[in-house]
C-alpha positions as CSV (number, residue, x, y, z in Angstrom):
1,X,-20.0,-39.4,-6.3
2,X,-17.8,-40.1,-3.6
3,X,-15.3,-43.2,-3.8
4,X,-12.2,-45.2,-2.7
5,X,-10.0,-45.9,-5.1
6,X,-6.7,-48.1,-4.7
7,X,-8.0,-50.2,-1.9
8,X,-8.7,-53.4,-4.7
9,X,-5.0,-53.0,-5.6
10,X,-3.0,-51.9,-2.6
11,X,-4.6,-55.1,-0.7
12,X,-3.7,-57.4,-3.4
13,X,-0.2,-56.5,-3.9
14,X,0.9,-54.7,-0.6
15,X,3.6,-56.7,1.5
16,X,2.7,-55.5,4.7
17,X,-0.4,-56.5,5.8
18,X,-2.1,-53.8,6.5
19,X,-4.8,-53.1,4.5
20,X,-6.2,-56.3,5.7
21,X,-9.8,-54.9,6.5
22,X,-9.9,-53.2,3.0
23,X,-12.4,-55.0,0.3
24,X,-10.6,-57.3,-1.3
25,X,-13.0,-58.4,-3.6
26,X,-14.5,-57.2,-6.8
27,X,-17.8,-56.6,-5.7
28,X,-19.6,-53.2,-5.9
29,X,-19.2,-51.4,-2.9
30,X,-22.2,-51.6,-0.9
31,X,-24.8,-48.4,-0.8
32,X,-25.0,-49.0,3.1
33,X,-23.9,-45.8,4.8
34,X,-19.9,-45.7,5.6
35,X,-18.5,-44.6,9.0
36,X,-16.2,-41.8,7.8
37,X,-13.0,-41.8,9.7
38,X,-10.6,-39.0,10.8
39,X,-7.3,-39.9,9.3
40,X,-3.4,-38.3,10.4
41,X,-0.4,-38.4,8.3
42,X,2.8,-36.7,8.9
43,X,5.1,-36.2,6.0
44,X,8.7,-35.0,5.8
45,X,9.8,-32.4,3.7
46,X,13.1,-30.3,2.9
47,X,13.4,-26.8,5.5
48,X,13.0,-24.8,2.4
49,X,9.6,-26.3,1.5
50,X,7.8,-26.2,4.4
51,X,5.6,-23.4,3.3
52,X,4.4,-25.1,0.2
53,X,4.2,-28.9,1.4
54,X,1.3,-27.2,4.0
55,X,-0.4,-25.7,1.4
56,X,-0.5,-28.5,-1.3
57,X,-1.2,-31.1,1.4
58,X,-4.2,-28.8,2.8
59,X,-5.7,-28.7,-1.0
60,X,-4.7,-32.5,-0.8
61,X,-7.1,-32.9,2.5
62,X,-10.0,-31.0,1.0
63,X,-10.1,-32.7,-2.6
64,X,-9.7,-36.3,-1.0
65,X,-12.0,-35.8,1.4
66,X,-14.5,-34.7,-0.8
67,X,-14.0,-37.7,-2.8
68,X,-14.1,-40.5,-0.4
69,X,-17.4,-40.9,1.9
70,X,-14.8,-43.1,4.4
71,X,-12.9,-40.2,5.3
72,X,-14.0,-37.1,7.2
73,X,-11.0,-35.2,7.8
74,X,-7.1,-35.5,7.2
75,X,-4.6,-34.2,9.2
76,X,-1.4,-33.8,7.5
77,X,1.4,-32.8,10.3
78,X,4.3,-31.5,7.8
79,X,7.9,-31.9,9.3
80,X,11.7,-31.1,8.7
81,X,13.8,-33.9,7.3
82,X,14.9,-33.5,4.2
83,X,15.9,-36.1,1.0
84,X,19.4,-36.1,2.3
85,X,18.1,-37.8,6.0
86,X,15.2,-39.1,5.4
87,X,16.5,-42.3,4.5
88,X,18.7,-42.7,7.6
89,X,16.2,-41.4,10.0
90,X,13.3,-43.9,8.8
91,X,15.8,-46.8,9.2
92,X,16.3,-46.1,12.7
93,X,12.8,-46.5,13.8
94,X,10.0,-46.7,11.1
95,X,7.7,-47.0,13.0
96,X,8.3,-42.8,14.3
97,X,8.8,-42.2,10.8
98,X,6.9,-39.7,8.5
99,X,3.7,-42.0,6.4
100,X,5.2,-39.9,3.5
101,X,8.7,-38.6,2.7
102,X,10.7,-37.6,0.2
103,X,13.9,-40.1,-0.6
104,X,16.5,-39.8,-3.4
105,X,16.8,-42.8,-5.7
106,X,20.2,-44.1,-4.1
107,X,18.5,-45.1,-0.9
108,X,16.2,-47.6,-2.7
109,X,17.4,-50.3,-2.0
110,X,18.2,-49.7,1.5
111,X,14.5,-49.2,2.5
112,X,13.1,-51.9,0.3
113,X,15.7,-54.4,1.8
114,X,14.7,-53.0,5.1
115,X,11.0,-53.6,4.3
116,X,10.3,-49.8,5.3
117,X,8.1,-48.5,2.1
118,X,6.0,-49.7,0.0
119,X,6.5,-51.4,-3.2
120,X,3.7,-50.2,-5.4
121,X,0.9,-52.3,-7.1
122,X,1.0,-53.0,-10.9
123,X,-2.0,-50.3,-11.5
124,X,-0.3,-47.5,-9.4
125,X,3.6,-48.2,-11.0
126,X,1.6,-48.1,-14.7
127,X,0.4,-44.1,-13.5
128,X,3.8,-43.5,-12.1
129,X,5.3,-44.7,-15.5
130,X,2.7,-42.5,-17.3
131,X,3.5,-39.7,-15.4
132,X,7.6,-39.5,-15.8
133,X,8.3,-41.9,-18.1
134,X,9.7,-44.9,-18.2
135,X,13.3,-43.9,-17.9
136,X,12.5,-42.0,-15.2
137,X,10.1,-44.0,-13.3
138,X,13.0,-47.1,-13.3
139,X,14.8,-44.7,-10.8
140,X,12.8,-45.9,-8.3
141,X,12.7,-49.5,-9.1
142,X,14.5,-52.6,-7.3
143,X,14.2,-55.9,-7.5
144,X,10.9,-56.2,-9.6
145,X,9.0,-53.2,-8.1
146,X,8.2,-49.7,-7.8
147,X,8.7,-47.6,-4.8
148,X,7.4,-44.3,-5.1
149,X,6.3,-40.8,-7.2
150,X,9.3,-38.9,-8.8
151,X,9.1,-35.5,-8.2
152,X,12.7,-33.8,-9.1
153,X,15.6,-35.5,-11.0
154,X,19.3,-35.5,-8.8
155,X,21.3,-35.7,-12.3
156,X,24.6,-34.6,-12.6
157,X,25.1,-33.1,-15.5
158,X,24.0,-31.2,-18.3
159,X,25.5,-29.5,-20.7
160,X,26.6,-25.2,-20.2
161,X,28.1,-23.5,-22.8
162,X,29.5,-20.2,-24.1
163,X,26.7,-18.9,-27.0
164,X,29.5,-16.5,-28.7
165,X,31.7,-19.5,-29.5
166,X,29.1,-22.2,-30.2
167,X,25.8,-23.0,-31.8
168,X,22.6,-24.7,-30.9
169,X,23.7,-27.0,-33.4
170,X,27.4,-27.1,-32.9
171,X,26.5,-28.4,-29.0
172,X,24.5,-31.5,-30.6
173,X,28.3,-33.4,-31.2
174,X,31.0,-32.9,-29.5
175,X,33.4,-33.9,-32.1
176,X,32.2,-31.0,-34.0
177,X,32.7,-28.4,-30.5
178,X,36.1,-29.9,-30.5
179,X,36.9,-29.6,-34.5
180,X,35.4,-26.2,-34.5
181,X,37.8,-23.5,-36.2
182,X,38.8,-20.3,-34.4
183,X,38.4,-21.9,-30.8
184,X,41.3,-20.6,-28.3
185,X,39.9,-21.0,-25.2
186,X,39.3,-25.4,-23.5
187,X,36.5,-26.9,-25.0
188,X,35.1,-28.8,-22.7
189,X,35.7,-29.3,-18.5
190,X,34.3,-31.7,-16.1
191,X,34.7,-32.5,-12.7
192,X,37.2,-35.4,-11.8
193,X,35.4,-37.1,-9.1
194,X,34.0,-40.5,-10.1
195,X,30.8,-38.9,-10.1
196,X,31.4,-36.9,-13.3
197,X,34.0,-39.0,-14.7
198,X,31.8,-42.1,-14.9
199,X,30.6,-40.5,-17.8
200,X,32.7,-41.1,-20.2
201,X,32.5,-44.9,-19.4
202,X,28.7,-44.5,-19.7
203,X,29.3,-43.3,-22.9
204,X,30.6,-45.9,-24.2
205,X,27.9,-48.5,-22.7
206,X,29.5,-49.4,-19.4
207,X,27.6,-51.0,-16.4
208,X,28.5,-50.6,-12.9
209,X,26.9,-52.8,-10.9
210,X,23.5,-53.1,-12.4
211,X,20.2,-53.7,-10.3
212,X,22.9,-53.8,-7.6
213,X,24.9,-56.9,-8.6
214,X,28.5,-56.1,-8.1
215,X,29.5,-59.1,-10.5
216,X,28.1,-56.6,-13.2
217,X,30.8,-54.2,-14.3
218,X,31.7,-53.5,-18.0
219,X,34.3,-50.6,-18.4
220,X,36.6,-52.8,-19.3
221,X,34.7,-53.2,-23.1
222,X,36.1,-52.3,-26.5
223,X,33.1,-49.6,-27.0
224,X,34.1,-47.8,-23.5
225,X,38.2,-48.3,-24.2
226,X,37.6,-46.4,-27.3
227,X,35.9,-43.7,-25.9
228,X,38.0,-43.2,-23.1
229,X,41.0,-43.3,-25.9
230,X,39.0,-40.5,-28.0
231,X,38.9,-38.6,-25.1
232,X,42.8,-38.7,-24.1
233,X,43.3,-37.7,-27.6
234,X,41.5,-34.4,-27.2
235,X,42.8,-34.0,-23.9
236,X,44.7,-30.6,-25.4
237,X,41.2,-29.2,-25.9
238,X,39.8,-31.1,-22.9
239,X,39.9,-29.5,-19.5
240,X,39.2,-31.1,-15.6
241,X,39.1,-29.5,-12.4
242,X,36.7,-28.2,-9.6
243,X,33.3,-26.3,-10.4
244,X,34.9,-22.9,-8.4
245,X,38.1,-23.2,-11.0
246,X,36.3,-24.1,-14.0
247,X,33.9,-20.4,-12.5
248,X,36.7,-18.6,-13.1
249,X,37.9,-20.1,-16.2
250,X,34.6,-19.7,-18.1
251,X,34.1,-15.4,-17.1
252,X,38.4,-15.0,-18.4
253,X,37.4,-16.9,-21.6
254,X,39.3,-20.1,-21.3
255,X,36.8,-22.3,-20.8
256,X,34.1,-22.6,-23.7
257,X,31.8,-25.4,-22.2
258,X,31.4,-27.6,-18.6
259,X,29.8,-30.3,-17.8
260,X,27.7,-29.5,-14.2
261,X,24.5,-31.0,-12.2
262,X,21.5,-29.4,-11.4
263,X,22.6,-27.9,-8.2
264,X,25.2,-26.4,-9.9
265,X,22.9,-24.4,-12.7
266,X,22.6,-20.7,-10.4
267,X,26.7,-21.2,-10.7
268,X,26.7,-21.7,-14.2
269,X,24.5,-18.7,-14.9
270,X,26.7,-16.3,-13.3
271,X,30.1,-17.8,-14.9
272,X,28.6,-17.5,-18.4
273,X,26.1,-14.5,-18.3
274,X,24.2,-13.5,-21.1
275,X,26.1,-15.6,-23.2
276,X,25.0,-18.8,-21.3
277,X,23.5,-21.7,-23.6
278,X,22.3,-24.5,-21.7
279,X,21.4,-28.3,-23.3
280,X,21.6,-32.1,-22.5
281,X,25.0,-33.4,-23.7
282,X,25.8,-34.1,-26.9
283,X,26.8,-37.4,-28.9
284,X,30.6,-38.3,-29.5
285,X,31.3,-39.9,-32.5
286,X,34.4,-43.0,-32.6
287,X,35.5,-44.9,-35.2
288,X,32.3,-44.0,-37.3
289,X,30.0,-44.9,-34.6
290,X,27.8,-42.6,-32.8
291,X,27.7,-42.6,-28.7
292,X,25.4,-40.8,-26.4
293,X,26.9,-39.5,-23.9
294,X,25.5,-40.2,-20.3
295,X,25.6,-39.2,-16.5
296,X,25.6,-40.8,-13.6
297,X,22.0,-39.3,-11.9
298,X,18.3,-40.1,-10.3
299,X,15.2,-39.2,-9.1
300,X,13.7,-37.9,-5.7
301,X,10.9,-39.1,-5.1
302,X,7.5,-40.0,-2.4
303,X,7.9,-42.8,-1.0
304,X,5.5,-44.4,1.7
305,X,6.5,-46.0,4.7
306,X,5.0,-49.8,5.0
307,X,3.9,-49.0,8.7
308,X,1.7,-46.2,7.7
309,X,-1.6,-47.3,9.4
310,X,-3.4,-45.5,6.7
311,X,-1.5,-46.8,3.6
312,X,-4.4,-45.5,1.0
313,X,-4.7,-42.5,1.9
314,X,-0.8,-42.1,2.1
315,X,0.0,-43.1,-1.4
316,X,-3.0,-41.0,-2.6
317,X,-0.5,-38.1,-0.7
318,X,2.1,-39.2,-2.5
319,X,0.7,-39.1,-5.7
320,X,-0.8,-35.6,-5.3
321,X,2.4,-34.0,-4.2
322,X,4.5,-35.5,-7.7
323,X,1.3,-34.7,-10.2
324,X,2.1,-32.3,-12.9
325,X,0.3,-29.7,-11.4
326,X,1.7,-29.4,-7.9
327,X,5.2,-30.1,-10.0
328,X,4.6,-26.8,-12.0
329,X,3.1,-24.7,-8.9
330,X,6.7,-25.7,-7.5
331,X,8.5,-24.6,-10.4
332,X,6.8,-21.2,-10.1
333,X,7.1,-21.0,-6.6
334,X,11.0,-21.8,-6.2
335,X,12.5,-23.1,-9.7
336,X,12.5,-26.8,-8.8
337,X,12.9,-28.8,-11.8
338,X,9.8,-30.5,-12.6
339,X,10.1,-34.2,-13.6
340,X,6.4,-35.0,-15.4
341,X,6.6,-35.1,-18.7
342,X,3.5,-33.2,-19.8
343,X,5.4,-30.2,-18.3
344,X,7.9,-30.3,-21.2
345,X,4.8,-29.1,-23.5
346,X,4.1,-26.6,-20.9
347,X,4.9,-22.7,-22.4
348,X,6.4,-21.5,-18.9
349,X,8.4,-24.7,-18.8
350,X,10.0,-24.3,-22.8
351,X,10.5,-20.6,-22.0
352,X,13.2,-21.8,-19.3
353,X,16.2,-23.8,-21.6
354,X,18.2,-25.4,-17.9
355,X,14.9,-27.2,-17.0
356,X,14.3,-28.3,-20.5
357,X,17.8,-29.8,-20.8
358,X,17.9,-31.4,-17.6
359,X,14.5,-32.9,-18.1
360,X,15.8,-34.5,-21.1
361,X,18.8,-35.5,-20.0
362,X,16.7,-37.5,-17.5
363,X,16.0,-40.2,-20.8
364,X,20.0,-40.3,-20.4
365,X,21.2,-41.2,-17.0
366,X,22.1,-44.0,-15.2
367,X,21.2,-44.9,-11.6
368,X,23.8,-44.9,-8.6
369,X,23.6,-48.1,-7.2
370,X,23.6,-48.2,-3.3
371,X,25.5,-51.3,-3.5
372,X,28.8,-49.0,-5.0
373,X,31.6,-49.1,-2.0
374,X,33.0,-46.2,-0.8
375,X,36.4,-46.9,-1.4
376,X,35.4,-47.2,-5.0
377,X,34.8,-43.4,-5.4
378,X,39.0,-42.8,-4.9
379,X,40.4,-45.6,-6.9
380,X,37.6,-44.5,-9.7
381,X,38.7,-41.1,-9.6
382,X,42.6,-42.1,-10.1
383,X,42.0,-44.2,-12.9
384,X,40.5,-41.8,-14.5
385,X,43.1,-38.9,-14.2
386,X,45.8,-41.7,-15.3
387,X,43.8,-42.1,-18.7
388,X,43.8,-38.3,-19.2
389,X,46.5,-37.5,-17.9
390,X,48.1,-40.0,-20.3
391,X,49.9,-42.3,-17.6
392,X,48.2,-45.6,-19.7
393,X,48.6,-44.7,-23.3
394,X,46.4,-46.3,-26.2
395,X,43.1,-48.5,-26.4
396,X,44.4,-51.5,-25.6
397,X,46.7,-50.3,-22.6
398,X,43.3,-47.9,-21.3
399,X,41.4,-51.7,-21.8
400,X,43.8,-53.8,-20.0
401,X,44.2,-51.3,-17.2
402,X,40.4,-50.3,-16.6
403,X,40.3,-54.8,-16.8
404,X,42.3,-54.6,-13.4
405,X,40.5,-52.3,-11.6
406,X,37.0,-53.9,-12.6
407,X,38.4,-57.1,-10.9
408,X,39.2,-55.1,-7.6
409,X,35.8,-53.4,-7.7
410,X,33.9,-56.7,-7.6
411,X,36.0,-57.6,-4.8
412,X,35.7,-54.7,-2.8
């Protein structure tokens, strides 16, 4: 049988009003014939996917309309604006923008504040959280809702390392990577940008500005100030630098393991080889306790714009384009990282150890805030070479120090 689905929901809890001639009532839906309607949507979509998104949101177009006796065709005009613009070119004028575009996680709040997209109802935010998990699906969320279908995680690191030197096991703890015996070459590089460097404070159970309130910053706690001091201690076997140098290091031997995002994984392969081992980073243990270490990372995902005339229909796009299946057609297809969990049961899927180990590094990330200034980024990054580079010796001088430059960050 055909049937509507989300109109009960989408009317209830939509802000923008425009699913006002949608039932909003929980009465059958009357066996009276239905005027089917001809609906258009244009959705944005990265240069390099412009292939696929026409053929996914064709099948899209002949499933729904097969389902719903409302709907007699579905245009779906595909266009070029990637993840990195989309944001910016919705906020000019959303009105000309796409009904359904991809967004990374960042740019939440922007849109929501700007009342662009949508913030999904309870029933449709319960299948998102089914589909990716909670973890993931709170990537997308801001003040109290939803906004969209994660279809790729953005996170910056996982964990690459040199198979001759170390073990699936030995990579499950970094203090025993960095007590291993026989080890000449650096342990362990990252980046210094903030970006990367923000892990160690993660680590150690720092905030930065939480749900975007800057009065929320905790990297000046005891847990983070030992962390950061385990990690100038080891700073012999500890190595930082840029993703090019640490290239080089890795294929002459002197660097054993590196830290590096997703983008970064075709990189990785070449440093390392067939000696490349690839998992989601490891636990550091301090004074007897056990950390997790954690990244600084996100989602993309489908967000719909709040004046899409045909709002249904648009989130049912949306929802189609992140579902498992069309995820793993676009892992075949190009090697995108899926982000649904079923996937991680899926044979093709296990057989392929950097999407594994991002996927679950995805339980272990936390979201950039929009709110984060940019003058932040500098002062961030300088902090952190003083630390390692042993300019601020000892926990309580690392503590007092990172204190100081929480209080400037709240103020920027």
């Amino acid at each position: 049988m055909k049937r509507r689905i989300l109109a009960l929901s989408l009317a209830s809890a939509m802000v923008v009003g425009a699913l006002a001639s949608c039932s909003t009532t929980a009465e059958p839906v009357s066996s009276q014939a239905v005027e089917a309607r001809d609906v258009s949507l244009v959705l944005w979509g990265a240069e390099q996917d412009q292939d696929f998104l026409k053929a996914q949101a064709a099948e899209f177009a002949t499933k729904y309309t097969s389902e719903h006796e409302d709907v007699k065709s579905i245009t779906v005009d595909v266009k070029i604006v990637g993840e990195g613009d989309s944001a910016t070119e919705a906020l000019k004028d959303i009105n000309a923008a796409a009904d359904v575009f991809g967004v990374p996680g960042d740019q939440t709040g922007a849109l929501a504040d700007a009342k662009a997209i949508y913030a999904m109802p309870d029933d449709v935010a319960n299948q998102i959280k089914a589909l990716v998990g909670e973890s993931t699906a709170a990537k997308t969320f801001y003040n109290g809702s939803y906004y969209g279908f994660p279809y790729a995680p953005n996170t910056a690191q996982a964990l690459y390392y040199n198979t001759d030197i170390f073990t699936e096991d030995d990579v499950k703890s970094l203090n025993t990577m960095l007590e291993k015996e026989g080890v000449t070459a650096k342990v362990l590089g990252n980046e210094t940008g903030a970006f990367h460097s923000t892990t160690w404070y993660f680590t150690g159970g720092g905030e930065l500005f939480t749900g975007s309130d800057k009065s929320i910053c905790t990297f000046d706690t005891d847990e983070c100030a030992a962390v950061l001091e385990f990690m100038q201690n080891n700073n012999d076997k500890l190595w930082v630098g840029s993703s090019d140098d640490a290239v080089n290091l890795i294929k002459d031997g002197g660097l054993a393991a590196w830290l590096a995002g997703s983008w970064d994984s075709q990189k990785m392969k070449d440093a390392f080889g067939d000696k490349m081992g690839v998992t989601a980073l490891p636990t550091v243990t301090v004074d007897g306790k056990d950390y997790q270490m954690k990244c600084f990372g996100g989602v993309k995902y489908y967000a719909v714009n709040a004046a899409s005339k045909e709002p249904e229909v648009a989130i049912a796009l949306a929802e189609y384009l992140s579902s498992a299946d069309v995820q793993l057609k676009k892992y075949e297809a190009s090697g995108a990282i899926p982000t649904a969990l079923a996937l991680l049961d899926n044979a093709t899927i296990k057989a392929d150890p950097v999407a594994v180990a991002y996927m679950q590094q995805g339980e272990n990330i936390v979201v950039q805030e929009p709110v984060i200034p940019g003058d932040w980024w500098g002062d961030a990054e300088a902090l952190y070479k003083s630390i390692f580079n042993k300019e601020v010796v000892g926990r309580d001088a690392i503590k007092a120090e990172v204190a100081k430059h929480v209080e400037s960050w709240k103020a920027m």
